[in-house]
C-alpha positions, -999 to 999 in steps of 0.1 A, spaced: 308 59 688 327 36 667 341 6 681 376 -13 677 369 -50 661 378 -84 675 412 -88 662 424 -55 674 408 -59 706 428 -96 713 459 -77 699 453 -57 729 451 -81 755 477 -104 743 501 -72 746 509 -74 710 487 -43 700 510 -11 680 482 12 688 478 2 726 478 35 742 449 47 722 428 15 726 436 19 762 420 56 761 392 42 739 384 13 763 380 34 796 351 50 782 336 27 761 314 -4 781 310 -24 748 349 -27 737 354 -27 776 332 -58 778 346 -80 752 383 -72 767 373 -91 797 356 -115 777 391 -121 760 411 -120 789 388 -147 810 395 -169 778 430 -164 781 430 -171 819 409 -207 811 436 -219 783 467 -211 807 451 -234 835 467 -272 834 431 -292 838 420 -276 807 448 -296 787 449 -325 810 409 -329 803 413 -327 763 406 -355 741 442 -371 733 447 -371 692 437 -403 673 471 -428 679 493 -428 653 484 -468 656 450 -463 638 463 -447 608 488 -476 604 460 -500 608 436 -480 584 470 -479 554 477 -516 566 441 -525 557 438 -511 527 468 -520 512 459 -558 521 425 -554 508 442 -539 474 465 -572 476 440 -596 481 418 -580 450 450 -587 428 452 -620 435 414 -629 433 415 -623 396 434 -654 392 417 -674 417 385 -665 402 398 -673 366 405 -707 379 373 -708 402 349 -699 374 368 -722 347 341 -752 326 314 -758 336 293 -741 364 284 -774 388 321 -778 391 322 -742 407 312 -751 444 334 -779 450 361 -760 431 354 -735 459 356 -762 483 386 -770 471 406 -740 475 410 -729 506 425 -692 493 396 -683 480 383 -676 510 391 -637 512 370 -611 508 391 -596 478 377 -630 466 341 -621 473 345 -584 461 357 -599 423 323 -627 423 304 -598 427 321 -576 398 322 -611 375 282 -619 371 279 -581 360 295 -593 328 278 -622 322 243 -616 334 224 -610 301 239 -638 282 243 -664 309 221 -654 339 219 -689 354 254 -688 355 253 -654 366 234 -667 394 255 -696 401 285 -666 406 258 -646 429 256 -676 447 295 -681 453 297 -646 465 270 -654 495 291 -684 504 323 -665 503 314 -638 519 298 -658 548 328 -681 555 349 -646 561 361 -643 599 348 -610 610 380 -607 638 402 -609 604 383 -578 590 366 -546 604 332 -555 607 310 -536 586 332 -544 560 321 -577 562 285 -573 569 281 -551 538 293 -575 520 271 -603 531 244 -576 520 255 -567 485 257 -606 480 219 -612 489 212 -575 469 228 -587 436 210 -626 440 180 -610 441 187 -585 413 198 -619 393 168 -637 404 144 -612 390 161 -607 359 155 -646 353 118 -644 365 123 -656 400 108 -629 412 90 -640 447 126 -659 456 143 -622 447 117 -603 470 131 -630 500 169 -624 490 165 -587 484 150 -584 524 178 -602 535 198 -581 519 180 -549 537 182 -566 571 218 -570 567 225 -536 555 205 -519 585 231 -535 612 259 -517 596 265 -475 604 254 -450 582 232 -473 562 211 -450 543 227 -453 510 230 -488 508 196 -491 516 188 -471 489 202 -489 461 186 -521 477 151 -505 476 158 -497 434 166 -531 432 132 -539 453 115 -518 435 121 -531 398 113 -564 414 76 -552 422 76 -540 390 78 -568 379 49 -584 399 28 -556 391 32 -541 424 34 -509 411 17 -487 438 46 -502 462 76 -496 436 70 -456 428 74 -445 463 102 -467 469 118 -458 439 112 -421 444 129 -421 484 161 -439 470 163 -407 445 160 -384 469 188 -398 491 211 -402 462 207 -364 457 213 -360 495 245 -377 490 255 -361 459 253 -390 435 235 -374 404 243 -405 381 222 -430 402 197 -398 413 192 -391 377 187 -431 370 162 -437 396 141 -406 382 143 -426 348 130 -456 367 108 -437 387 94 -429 351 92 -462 334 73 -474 358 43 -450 362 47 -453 321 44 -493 322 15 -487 351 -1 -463 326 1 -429 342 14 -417 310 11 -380 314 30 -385 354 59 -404 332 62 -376 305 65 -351 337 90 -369 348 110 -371 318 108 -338 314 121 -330 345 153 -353 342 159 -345 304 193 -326 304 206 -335 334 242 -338 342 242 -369 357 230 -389 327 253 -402 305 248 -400 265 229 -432 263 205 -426 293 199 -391 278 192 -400 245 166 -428 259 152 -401 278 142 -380 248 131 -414 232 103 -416 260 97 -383 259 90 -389 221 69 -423 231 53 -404 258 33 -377 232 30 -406 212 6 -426 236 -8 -392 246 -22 -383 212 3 -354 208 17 -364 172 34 -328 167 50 -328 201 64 -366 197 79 -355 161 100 -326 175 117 -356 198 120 -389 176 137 -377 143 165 -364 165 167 -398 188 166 -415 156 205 -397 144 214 -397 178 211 -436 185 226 -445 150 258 -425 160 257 -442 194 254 -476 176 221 -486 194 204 -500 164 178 -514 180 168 -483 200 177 -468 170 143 -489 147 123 -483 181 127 -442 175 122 -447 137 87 -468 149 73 -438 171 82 -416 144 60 -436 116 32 -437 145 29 -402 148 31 -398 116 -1 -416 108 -18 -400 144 -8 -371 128 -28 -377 94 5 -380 71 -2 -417 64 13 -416 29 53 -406 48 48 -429 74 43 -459 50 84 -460 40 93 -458 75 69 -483 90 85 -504 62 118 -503 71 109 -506 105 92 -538 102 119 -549 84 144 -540 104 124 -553 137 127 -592 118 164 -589 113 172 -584 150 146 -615 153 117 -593 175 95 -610 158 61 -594 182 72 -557 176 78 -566 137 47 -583 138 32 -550 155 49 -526 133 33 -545 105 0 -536 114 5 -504 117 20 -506 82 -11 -521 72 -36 -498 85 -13 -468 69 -19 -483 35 -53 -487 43 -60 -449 54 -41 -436 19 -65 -465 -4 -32 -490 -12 -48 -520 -1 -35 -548 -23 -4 -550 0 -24 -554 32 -30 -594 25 6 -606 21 18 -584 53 -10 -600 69 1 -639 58 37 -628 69 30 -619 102 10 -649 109 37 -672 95 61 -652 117 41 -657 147 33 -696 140 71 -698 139 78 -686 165 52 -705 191 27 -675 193 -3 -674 214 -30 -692 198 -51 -661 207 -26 -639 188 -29 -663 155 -69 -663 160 -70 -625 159 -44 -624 128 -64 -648 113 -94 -630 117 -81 -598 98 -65 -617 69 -102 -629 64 -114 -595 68 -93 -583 41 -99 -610 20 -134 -604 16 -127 -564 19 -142 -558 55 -109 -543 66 -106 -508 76 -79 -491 98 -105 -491 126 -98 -532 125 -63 -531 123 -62 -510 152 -82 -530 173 -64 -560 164 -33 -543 169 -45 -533 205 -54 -568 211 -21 -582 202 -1 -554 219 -19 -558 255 -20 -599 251 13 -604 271 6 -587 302 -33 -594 306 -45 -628 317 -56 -649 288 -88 -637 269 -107 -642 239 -100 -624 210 -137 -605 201 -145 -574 178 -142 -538 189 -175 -522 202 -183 -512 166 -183 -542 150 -158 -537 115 -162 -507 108 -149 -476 118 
């Protein structure tokens, strides 16, 4: 039998129906149609009754959305006018800044606050202590706010973002166990306010590149990899994509190479990086094969990253793609075309005054003329990496092992087996604990 739908059905009751008499037929004999007649009806009879109304939540007063457009066009206001407080605020020198602040008693807004914690952004990696100092202002703005003047999660979050962005500062000077205290704070403060879980998460990245740091590694990934996760939940693919990146460069740095290249792979192309972040990805992709002993894969990758950051203007990404590409070049057994770009890599690595990667791209010039026989070059690029180093306050250990290979060559011990150790040595010297430099397990040779 076939059956009338809903809409006819509630036509039907309401007395609205065109085709009444023959649902009225079609209902008498039919219990399933019959039954969700009286279903409609008993509704009916429910919404005509007066305590149904009377019982109904009213509608939000029109009071609250004047209060909500009232508050944000003060807070709008009061970001204006911080620009030229802050001006003034953050004008000579930085230990006039607090009792400037004392001083002016309209600073003391959370527009005010908002702008401190825009400011250090732009300062950060050529003045961090400064950057602090602003970090710092932003804290003690923030916590002088009346919370009866503003709603209050507004001001509790941003009493947390103060202590987030200290702590970010802190690390980023070395302060690292003071940054783990801030960056709690921060945490604590963020958990008090509603719907805290992606705040939270952008304090955890923050937490996270601070254990980094400490080599705390085991404690960072997870972290790192929850904050991802609930900035996909929420729909942000620019920071989700960003902590995958992290997530990345830190199992890389831990040396879980082949986990980091996994990773990469898995973010490379996505949407939510923009075209620097993507073309760094492909860069450690390219690094990645390097360190794995996959010369052919990391080729495919660095020639391309190489174009890519010139048009970008990242020259110093730019030498770092050219210096994978002359590494797996040698890996590879093409010693004799890696020699030109090892060259210019070198070279270009003392112009921007990064005088250890120079010093280690060098080496591996070195040990490239060694493999192809062109060893009367070897001597002077040793003597200019050790004057490089001396000037620039080196390790003793790192001059003792230079040292030790100039002699080498000298007398004509050197081999590429050498130059590799030594290279080893002096690449691993600044994150182990000080150690003697000694000769690999073979002795000089090969």
């Amino acid at each position: 039998m076939t059956h009338y739908d809903e809409e006819a059905l509630f036509e039907y009751v309401e007395g609205t129906s065109p085709i009444a008499g023959d649902i009225e037929s079609h209902v008498t004999g039919c219990d399933v149609c019959s039954s969700e007649v009286g279903d409609h009806r008993a509704m009916i009879a429910e919404l005509a009754a007066n305590d149904v109304w009377e019982n109904a939540p009213a509608p939000p007063p029109r009071q609250f959305v004047v209060n909500v457009a009232a508050f944000a066009e003060r807070a709008r206001r009061e970001e204006e006018e911080a620009v030229a407080i802050c001006d003034e605020l953050l004008a000579g020198p930085s230990n006039w800044w607090v009792q400037r602040l004392r001083n002016t008693p309209a600073a003391c807004t959370a527009g005010v606050a908002r702008q401190l914690l825009t400011r250090w952004r732009q300062i950060v990696h050529n003045a961090p202590a400064n950057a602090l100092q602003v970090t710092a202002l932003a804290i003690q703005v923030a916590n002088m706010l009346d919370i009866a003047e503003y709603p209050c999660d507004y001001v509790l979050k941003l009493r947390a973002q103060g202590h987030s962005d200290h702590a970010y500062v802190l690390s980023f000077m070395g302060r690292h166990r003071e940054a783990l205290d801030f960056v709690d704070r921060a945490r604590r403060l963020f958990e008090q306010a509603p719907l805290p879980e992606y705040d939270l998460a952008r304090v955890a990245t923050v937490k996270a590149n601070i254990l980094r740091n400490i080599d705390r590694t085991e404690e960072a990934v997870p972290l790192v990899r929850e904050a991802a996760e609930t900035f996909l939940r929420f729909g942000d693919q620019t920071r989700y994509a960003n902590a995958r990146v992290f997530e990345a460069a830190i199992l890389f740095d831990r040396g879980s190479i082949d986990e980091a290249l996994q990773v990469f792979l898995a973010i490379e192309g996505h949407p939510g990086l923009d075209e620097r972040n993507a073309v760094a990805v492909m860069s450690n992709i390219a690094n990645c094969y390097a360190e794995l002993g996959q010369p052919e894969r990391a080729a495919e990758y660095a020639p391309r990253c190489i174009v890519m950051f010139e048009m970008l203007g990242m020259e110093t990404e730019r030498t770092r793609s050219r210096w994978v590409l002359g590494r797996t070049l040698v890996a590879a057994g093409k010693a004799r075309e890696a020699i030109p770009i090892l060259r210019a890599t070198w070279r270009e690595f003392e112009q921007f005054d990064m005088i250890s990667d120079a010093g280690l791209a060098a080496l591996e010039l070195a040990e490239a003329l060694l493999l192809t026989g062109t060893v009367d070059e070897v001597p002077a690029i040793c003597r200019d990496v050790i004057n490089q180093f001396t000037r620039a306050g080196m390790a003793s250990r790192a001059l003792t092992a230079l040292s030790f290979l100039r002699e080498a060559v000298a007398i004509g011990q050197a081999t590429p087996g050498l130059v590799r150790h030594v290279h080893a040595f002096l690449r691993e010297l600044p994150n182990e604990q000080p150690r003697l430099f000694a000769l690999p397990p073979g002795g000089m040779g090969e």
